[in-house]
C-alpha positions as CSV (number, residue, x, y, z in Angstrom):
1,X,-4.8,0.4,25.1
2,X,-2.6,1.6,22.5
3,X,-3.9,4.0,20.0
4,X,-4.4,3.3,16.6
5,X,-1.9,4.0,13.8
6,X,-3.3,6.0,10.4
7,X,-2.1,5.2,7.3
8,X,0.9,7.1,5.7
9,X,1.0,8.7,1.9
10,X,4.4,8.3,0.8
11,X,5.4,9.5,-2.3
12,X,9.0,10.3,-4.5
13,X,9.3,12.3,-7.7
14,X,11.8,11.4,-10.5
15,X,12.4,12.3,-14.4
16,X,13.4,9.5,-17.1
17,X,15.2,11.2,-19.8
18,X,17.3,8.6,-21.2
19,X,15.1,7.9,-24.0
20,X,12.0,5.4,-25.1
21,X,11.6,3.4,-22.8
22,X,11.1,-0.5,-23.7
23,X,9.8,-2.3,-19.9
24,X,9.4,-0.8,-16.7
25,X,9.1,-3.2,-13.6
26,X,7.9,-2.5,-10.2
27,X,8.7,-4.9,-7.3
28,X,7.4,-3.8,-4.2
29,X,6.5,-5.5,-0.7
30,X,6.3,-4.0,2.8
31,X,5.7,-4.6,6.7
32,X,2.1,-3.9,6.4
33,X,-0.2,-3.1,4.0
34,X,0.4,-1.5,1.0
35,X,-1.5,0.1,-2.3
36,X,1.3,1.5,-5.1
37,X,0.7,4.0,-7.2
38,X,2.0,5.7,-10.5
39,X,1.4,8.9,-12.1
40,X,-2.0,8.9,-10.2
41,X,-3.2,5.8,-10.9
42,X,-3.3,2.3,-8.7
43,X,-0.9,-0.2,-10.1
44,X,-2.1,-3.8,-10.5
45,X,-6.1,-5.1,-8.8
46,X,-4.6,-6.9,-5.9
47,X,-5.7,-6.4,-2.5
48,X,-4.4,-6.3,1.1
49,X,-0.8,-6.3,-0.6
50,X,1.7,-8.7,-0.1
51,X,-0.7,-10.6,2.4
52,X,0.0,-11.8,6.2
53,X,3.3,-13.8,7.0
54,X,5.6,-14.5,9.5
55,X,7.7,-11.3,9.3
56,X,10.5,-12.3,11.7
57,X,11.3,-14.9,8.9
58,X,10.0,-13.8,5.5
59,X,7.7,-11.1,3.7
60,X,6.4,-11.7,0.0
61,X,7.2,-9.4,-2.6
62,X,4.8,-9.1,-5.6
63,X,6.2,-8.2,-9.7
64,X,4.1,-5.4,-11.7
65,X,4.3,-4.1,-15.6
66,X,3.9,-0.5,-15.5
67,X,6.1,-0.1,-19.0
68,X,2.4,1.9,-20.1
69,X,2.5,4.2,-17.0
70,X,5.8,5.3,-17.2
71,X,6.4,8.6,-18.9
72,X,9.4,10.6,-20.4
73,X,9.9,13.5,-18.2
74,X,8.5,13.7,-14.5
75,X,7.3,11.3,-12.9
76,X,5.8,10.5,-9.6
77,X,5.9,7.2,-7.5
78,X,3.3,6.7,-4.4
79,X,1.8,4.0,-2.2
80,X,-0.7,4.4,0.5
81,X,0.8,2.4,3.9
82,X,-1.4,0.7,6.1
83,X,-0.4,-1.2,9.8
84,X,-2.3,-4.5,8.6
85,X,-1.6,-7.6,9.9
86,X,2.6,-6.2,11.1
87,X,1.6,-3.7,13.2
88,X,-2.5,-3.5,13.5
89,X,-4.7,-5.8,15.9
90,X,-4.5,-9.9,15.4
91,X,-7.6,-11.5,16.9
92,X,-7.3,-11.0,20.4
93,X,-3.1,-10.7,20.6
94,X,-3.8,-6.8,20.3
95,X,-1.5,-4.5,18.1
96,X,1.7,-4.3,16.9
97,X,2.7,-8.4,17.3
98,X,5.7,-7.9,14.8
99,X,6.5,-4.6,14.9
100,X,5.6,-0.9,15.9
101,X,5.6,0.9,12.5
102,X,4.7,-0.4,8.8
103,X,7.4,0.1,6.6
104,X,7.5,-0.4,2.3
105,X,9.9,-1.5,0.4
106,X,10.0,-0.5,-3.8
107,X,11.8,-1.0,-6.8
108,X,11.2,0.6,-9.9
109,X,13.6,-0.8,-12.8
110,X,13.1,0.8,-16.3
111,X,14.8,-0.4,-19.4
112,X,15.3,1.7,-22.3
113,X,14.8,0.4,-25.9
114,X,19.2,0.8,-26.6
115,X,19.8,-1.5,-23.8
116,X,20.3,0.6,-20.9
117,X,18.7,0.4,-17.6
118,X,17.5,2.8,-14.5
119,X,16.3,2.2,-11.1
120,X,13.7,4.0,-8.9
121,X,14.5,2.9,-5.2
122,X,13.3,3.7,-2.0
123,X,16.2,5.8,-1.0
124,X,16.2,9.0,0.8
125,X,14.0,10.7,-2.0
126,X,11.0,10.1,-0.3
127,X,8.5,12.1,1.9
128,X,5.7,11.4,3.8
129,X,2.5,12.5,5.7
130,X,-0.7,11.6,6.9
131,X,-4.2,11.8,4.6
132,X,-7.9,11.6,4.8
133,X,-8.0,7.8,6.7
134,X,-7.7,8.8,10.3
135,X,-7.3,5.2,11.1
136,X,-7.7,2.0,9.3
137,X,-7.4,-1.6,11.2
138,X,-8.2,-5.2,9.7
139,X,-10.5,-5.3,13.0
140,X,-11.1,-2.2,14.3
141,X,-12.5,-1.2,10.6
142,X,-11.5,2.6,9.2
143,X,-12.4,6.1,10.1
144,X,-12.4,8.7,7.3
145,X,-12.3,12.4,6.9
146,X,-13.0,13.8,3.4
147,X,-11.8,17.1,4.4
148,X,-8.3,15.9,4.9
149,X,-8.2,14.9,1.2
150,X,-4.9,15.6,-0.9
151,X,-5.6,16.6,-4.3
152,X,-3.1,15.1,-6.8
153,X,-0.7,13.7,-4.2
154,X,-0.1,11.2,-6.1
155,X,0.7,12.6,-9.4
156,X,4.0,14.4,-10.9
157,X,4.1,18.2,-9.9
158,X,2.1,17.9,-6.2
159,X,3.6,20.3,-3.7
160,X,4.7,18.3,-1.4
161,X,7.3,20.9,0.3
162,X,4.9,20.4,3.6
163,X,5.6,16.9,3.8
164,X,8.8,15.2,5.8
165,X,10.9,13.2,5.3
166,X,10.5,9.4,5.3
167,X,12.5,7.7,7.7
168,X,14.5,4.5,7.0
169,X,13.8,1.0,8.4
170,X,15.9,0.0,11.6
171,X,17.3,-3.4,12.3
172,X,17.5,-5.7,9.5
173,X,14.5,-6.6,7.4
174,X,13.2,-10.1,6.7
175,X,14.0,-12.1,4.0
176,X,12.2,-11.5,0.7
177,X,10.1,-13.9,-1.3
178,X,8.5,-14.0,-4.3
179,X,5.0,-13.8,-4.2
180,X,3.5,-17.6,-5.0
181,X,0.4,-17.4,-3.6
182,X,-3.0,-16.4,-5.3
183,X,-3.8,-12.7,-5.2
184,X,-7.1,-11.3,-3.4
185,X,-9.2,-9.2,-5.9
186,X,-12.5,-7.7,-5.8
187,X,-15.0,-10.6,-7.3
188,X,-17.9,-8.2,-7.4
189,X,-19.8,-5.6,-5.9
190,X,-23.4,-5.6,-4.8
191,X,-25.9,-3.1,-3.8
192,X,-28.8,-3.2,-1.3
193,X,-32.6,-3.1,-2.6
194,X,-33.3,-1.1,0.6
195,X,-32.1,-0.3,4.1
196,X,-35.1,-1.0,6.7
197,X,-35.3,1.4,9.5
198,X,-36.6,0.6,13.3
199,X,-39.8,2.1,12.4
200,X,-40.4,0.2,9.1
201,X,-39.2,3.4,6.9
202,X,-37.3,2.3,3.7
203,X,-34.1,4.3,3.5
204,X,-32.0,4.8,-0.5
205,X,-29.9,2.1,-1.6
206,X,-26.3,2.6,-0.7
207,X,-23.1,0.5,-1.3
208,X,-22.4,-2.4,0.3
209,X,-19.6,-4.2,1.6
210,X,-17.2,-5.2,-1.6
211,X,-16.9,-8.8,-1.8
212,X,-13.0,-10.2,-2.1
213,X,-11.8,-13.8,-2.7
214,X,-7.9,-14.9,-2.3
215,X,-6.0,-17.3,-0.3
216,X,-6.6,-18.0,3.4
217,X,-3.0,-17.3,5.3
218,X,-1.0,-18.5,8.1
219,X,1.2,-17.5,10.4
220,X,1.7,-17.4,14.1
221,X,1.5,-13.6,15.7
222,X,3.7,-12.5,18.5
223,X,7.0,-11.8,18.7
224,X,9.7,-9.0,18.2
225,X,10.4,-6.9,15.5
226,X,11.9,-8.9,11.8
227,X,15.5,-9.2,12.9
C-alpha cells in the first residue's frame, strides 16, 4: 500500500507599484484540491475546490474578486494543496487513479485605475513545503500536528528562505473549463449537547463534524496521468 501524500503550502511574493488599483481577478484551478489564499486570508467560501472530474479530459477553473485584498507594495499569494480526488483514494480503486502528485494552477490579473494591467502567474516564483497536516485523504480522513504550524506563511514578509522550490507540471495539462457547477459551502455548524462515555460519564461539548451542501459529481477513476 502506498503511503499517503501531505498537503503542500505553496506560496509566491510580489509588489504592485503601478499605482491604484481598479479590479484584481484571481482564476485558479488545480489537479487536486486546493484552498487560495491572499495577504493571509482565504479567498472566496467554496469548498473542496474546483470539485472531482475527469482529469485526462478537463479540470474546472473557478473566477474570484480579490480587488479589496490586494495592496500597494508587497504582497503575498498562497494556497494550501491537497491530493483529493487526482491523486488520493477513490472508493475501493486505491490512490493516485489520475495522477501521482497534485499540482495548481493560478492567475492573478490586476488592473490599475489608468488602464494598465499586471499579472501574477504561477511561474518559477514559487516555493514550497510541507505544514501541520501530516496527511489529509477524502477517505482515509486527516492527521494533524499543531506543532508543525507556520506562523504567517501566508502573509507578505514570511521567511520562507527554508522552503524549495516548486517544481513545474510535466506532460501537458487537461483542458480548462469554467466552473458551471454549484459551489459546496459550509451550510452550518452544529455542536453536541454531550459526549456519552462507555461507563455512562457525560464528557464537554466539542465540535462536530461541519455540515457541507454542493453538487454531487461524476466521473470515472482510473487511468494515466492528464495528457
Amino acid at each position: 500500500m502506498r503511503p499517503q501524500q501531505g498537503p503542500a503550502l505553496l506560496r509566491r511574493s510580489f509588489r504592485l507599484s503601478r499605482g491604484p488599483v481598479a479590479r484584481a481577478r484571481l482564476y485558479v484551478s488545480a489537479l487536486g484540491l486546493y484552498e487560495a489564499r491572499l495577504n493571509g486570508k482565504r479567498v472566496g467560501r467554496d469548498q473542496l475546490t474546483p470539485g472531482w472530474t475527469d482529469y485526462r479530459k478537463r479540470v474546472a477553473y473557478q473566477t474570484y474578486d480579490v480587488t479589496d485584498m490586494v495592496r500597494a507594495g508587497g504582497n503575498a499569494l498562497a494556497s494550501t494543496l491537497a491530493p483529493g480526488w487526482y491523486a488520493g483514494h477513490i472508493a475501493w480503486f486505491g490512490q493516485q487513479q489520475y495522477g501521482e502528485h497534485p499540482a495548481l494552477l493560478a492567475l492573478l490579473e490586476v488592473t490599475y485605475r489608468d488602464g494598465r494591467t499586471e499579472q501574477v502567474t504561477g511561474d518559477a516564483s514559487w516555493d514550497c513545503a510541507t505544514g501541520s497536516r501530516l496527511t489529509a485523504d477524502l477517505l482515509m480522513g486527516e492527521q494533524y500536528d499543531a506543532r508543525k504550524e507556520s506562523e504567517g506563511w501566508d502573509r507578505p514578509g514570511f521567511d520562507d528562505s527554508a522552503w524549495q522550490p516548486a517544481g513545474a507540471l510535466a506532460g501537458k495539462a487537461p483542458e480548462l473549463v469554467a466552473m458551471t457547477d454549484a459551489p459546496t459551502r459550509v451550510m452550518k455548524e452544529t455542536e453536541p449537547v454531550g459526549v456519552k462515555g462507555r461507563k455512562g460519564t457525560r464528557r464537554a461539548p466539542s465540535p462536530m463534524w461541519r455540515r457541507i451542501r454542493g453538487p454531487s459529481a461524476r466521473a470515472s477513476p482510473g487511468g494515466a496521468t492528464p495528457g
